[in-house]
C-alpha positions in Angstrom: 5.0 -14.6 -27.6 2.0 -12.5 -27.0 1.4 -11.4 -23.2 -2.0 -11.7 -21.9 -2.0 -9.1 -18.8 -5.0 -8.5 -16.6 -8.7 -6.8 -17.9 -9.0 -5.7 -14.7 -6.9 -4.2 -11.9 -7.9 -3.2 -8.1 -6.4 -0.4 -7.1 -5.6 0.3 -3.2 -5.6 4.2 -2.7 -3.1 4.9 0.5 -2.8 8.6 -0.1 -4.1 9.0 3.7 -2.2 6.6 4.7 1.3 6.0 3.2 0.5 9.3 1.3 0.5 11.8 4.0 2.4 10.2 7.1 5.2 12.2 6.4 3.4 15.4 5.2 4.2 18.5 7.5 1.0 19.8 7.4 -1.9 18.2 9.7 -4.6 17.3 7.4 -8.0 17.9 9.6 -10.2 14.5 10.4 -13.5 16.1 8.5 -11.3 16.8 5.3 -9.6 13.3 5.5 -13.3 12.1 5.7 -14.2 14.5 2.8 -11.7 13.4 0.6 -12.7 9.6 1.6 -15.9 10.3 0.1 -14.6 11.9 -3.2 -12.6 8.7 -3.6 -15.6 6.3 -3.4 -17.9 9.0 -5.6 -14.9 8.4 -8.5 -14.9 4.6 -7.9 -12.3 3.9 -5.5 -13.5 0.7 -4.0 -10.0 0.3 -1.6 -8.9 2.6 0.7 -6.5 2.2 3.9 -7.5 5.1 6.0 -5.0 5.1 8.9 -2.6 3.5 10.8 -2.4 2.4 14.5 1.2 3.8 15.5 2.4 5.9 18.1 1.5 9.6 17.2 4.5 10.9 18.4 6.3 9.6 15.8 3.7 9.7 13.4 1.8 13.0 14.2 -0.2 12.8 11.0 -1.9 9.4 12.0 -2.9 10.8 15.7 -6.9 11.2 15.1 -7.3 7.8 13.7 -9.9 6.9 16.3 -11.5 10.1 15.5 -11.1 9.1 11.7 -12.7 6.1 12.2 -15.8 7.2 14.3 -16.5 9.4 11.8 -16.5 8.1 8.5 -19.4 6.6 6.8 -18.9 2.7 5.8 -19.9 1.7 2.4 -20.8 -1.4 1.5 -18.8 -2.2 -1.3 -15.7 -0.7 -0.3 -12.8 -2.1 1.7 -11.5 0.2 4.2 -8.3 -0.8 6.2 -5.4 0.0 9.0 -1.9 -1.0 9.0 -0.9 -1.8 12.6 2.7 -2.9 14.0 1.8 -3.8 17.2 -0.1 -5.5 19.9 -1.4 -2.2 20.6 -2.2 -1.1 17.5 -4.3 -4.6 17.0 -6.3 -3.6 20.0 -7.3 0.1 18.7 -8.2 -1.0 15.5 -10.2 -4.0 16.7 -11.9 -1.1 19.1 -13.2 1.2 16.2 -14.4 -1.6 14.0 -11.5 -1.9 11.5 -12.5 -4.9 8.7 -9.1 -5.2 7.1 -5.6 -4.4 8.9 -2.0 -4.8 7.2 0.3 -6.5 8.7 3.9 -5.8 7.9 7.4 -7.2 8.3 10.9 -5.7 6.4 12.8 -8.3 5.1 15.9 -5.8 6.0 17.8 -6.1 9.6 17.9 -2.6 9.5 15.2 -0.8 8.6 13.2 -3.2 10.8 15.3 -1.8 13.4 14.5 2.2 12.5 10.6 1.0 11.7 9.7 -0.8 15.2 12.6 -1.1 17.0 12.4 -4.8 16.6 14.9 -7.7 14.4 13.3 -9.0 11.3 12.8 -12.4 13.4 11.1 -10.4 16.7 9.0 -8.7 13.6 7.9 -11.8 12.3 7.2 -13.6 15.4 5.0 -10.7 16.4 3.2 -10.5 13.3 2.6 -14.1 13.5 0.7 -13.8 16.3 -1.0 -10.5 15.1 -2.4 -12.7 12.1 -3.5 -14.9 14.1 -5.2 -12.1 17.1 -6.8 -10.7 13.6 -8.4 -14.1 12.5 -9.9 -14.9 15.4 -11.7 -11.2 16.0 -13.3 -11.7 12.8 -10.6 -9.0 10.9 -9.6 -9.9 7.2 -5.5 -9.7 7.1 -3.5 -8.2 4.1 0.5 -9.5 5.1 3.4 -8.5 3.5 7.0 -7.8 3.5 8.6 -4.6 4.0 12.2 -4.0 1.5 10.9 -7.2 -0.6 13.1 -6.1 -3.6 16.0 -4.0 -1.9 16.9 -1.8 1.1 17.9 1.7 1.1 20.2 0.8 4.1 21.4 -2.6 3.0 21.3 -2.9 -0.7 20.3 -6.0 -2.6 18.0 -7.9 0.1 18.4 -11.6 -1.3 15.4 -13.0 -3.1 15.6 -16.3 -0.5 14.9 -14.2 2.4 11.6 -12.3 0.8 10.6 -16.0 -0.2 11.2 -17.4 3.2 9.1 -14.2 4.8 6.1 -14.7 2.8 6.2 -18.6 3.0 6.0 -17.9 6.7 3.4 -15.2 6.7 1.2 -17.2 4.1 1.3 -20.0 6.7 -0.4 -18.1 9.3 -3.7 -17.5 6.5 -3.9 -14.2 5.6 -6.2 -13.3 3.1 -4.1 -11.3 1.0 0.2 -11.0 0.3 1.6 -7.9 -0.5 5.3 -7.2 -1.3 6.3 -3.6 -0.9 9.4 -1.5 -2.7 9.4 0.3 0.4 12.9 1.8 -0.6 11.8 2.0 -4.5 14.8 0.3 -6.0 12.6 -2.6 -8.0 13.3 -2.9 -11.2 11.2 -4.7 -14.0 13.4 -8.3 -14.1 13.6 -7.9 -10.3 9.7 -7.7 -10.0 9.3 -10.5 -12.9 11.5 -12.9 -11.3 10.8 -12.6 -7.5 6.7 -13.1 -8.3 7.9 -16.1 -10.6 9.7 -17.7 -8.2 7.2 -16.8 -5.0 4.6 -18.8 -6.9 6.4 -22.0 -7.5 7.0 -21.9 -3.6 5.5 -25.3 -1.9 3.3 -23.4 0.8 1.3 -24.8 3.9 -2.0 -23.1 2.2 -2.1 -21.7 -1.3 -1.0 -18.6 -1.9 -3.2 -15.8 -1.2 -4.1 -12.9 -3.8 -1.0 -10.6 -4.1 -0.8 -7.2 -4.5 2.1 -4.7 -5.0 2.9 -1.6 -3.0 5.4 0.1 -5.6 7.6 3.6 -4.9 8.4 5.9 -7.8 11.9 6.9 -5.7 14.0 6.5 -9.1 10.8 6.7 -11.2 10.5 2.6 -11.8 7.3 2.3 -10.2 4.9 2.4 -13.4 7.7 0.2 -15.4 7.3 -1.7 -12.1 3.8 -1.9 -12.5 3.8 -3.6 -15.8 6.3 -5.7 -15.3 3.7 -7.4 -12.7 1.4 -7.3 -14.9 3.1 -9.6 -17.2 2.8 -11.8 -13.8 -0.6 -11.6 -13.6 -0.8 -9.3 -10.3 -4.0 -7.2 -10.6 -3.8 -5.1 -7.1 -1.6 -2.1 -6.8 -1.5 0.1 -4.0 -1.3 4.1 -5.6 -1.3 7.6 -4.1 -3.1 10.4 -5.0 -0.9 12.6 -6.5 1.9 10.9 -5.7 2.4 11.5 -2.7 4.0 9.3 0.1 7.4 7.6 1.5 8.7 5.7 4.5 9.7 8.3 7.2 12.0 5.9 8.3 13.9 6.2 4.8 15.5 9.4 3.9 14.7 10.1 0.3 12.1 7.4 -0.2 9.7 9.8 -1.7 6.2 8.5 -3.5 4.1 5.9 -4.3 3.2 5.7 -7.9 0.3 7.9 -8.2 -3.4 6.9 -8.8 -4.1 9.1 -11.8 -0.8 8.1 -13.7 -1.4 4.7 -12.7 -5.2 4.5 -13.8 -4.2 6.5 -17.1 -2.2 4.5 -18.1 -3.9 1.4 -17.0 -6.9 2.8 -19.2 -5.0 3.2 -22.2 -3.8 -0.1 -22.3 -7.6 -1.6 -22.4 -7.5 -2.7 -18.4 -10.9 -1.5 -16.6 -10.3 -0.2 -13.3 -13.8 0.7 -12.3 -12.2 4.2 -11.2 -13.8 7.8 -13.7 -10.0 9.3 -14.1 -11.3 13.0 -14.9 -13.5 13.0 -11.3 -10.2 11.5 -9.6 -8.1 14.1 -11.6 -10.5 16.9 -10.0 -10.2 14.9 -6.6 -6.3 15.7 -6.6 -6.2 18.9 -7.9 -8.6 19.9 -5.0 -6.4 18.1 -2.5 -3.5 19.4 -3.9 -4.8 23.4 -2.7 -5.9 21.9 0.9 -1.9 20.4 0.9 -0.8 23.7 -0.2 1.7 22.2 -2.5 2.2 20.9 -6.4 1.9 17.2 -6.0 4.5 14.8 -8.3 1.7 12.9 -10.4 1.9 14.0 -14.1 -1.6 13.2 -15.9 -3.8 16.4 -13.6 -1.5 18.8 -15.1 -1.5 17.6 -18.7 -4.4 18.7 -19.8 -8.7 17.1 -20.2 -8.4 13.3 -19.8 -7.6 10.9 -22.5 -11.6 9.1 -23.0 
């Protein structure tokens, strides 16, 4: 049987984001909103800028107001937060944020380690967060944390992600995500929990879903397909490559956008995204970091046309 996948994919850059939270090395606001602007020039059309978290623990994310003031907001492109708290809600609401993520982890235990908080406090707080969101006018992307395994736990079972987003999606946000936060998704495991999510009797249908995939065991672009063949067609990707939850030791990566889009390309799925300006994009980035960054396709050569 012949697979139809997507023509198109969205693709959610989170290099300043997810990308850099756990980076030693303070990127300066003006070339975070330099490099926000090289994204859009190569057709980047999503972008989550910050997050609203204390910057104690996340130094990285401590000019986010700053960040915010400062950046020019296009027209056609989404720019958004993730927040975890109350507090967080109120600081993005303060600087204008369209589009916050709201996250719970379907695991006991990083929950714990993430915001200090059971996966049932979590979700009763991101309930209400939804909710705060709606009613200030803010677009909501939900999701759950750990949706296909938990670097603390193991095998998280498929009932409880279910039951997480069937609870989320009841509150209306305008987007689901499910994230391999610990990176130990695998292609049947992907297949079969988006199979069974949509034949889930919801309150309201299901929102667009997206993936956020990690490259921890090198899965994520096998990952990737794999909800293709599922119809997903919105995939958080790093520049470079770069990422991981600082809350799990050794989560290292997000797929990265240029392997991602590459490949995407190759296969005949638009992206709207001009690989060789996003190639040049990283490799810049990659001298400002200091460092060689994991994506493969910026350091194989021109671009495939």
């Amino acid at each position: 049987m012949k697979i139809k996948l997507p023509g198109q994919v969205e693709i959610q850059e989170v290099v300043l984001r997810d990308g850099i939270q756990n980076e030693k090395k303070i990127i300066p606001t003006q070339a975070k909103i330099d490099l926000i602007g090289k994204l859009v020039s190569c057709g980047v059309r999503r972008i989550e800028v910050s997050s609203f978290v204390n910057p104690r623990l996340v130094p990285q994310m401590a000019d986010a107001e700053d960040l915010w003031s400062g950046l020019v907001r296009y027209k056609d492109v989404i720019l958004s937060a993730l927040i975890l708290s109350r507090g967080g809600m109120e600081r993005a609401v303060k600087c204008g944020v369209g589009r916050v993520g709201i996250f719970v982890s379907a695991s006991e235990t990083h929950s714990m380690r993430n915001s200090r908080r059971t996966v049932g406090e979590a979700l009763s707080e991101a309930l209400m967060l939804i909710s705060e969101a709606k009613s200030q006018g803010v677009s909501v992307r939900a999701g759950v944390m750990n949706a296909f395994g938990c670097a603390y736990e193991g095998v998280v079972p498929a009932d409880k992600v279910i039951e997480l987003c069937r609870r989320l999606c009841g509150a209306g946000p305008d987007e689901l995500c499910l994230a391999d936060t610990s990176g130990l998704g695998d292609p049947r495991l992907i297949r079969d929990t988006i199979s069974r999510l949509r034949k889930v009797r919801m309150k309201t249908a299901l929102p667009g879903l997206s993936l956020h995939l990690h490259n921890t065991r090198d899965r994520g672009l096998a990952n990737l397909y794999a909800a293709l063949e599922e119809g997903v067609c919105i995939f958080d990707a790093s520049l470079g490559g770069l990422g991981g939850c600082p809350f799990i030791e050794g989560a290292r990566g997000n797929i990265a956008t240029e392997d991602a889009v590459s490949v995407l390309h190759d296969m005949g799925i638009a992206t709207g995204i001009d690989l060789e300006r996003l190639v040049q994009t990283s490799l810049e980035f990659e001298k400002i970091l200091g460092k060689p960054f994991p994506a493969m396709v910026p350091h194989l050569g021109p671009c495939r046309s």
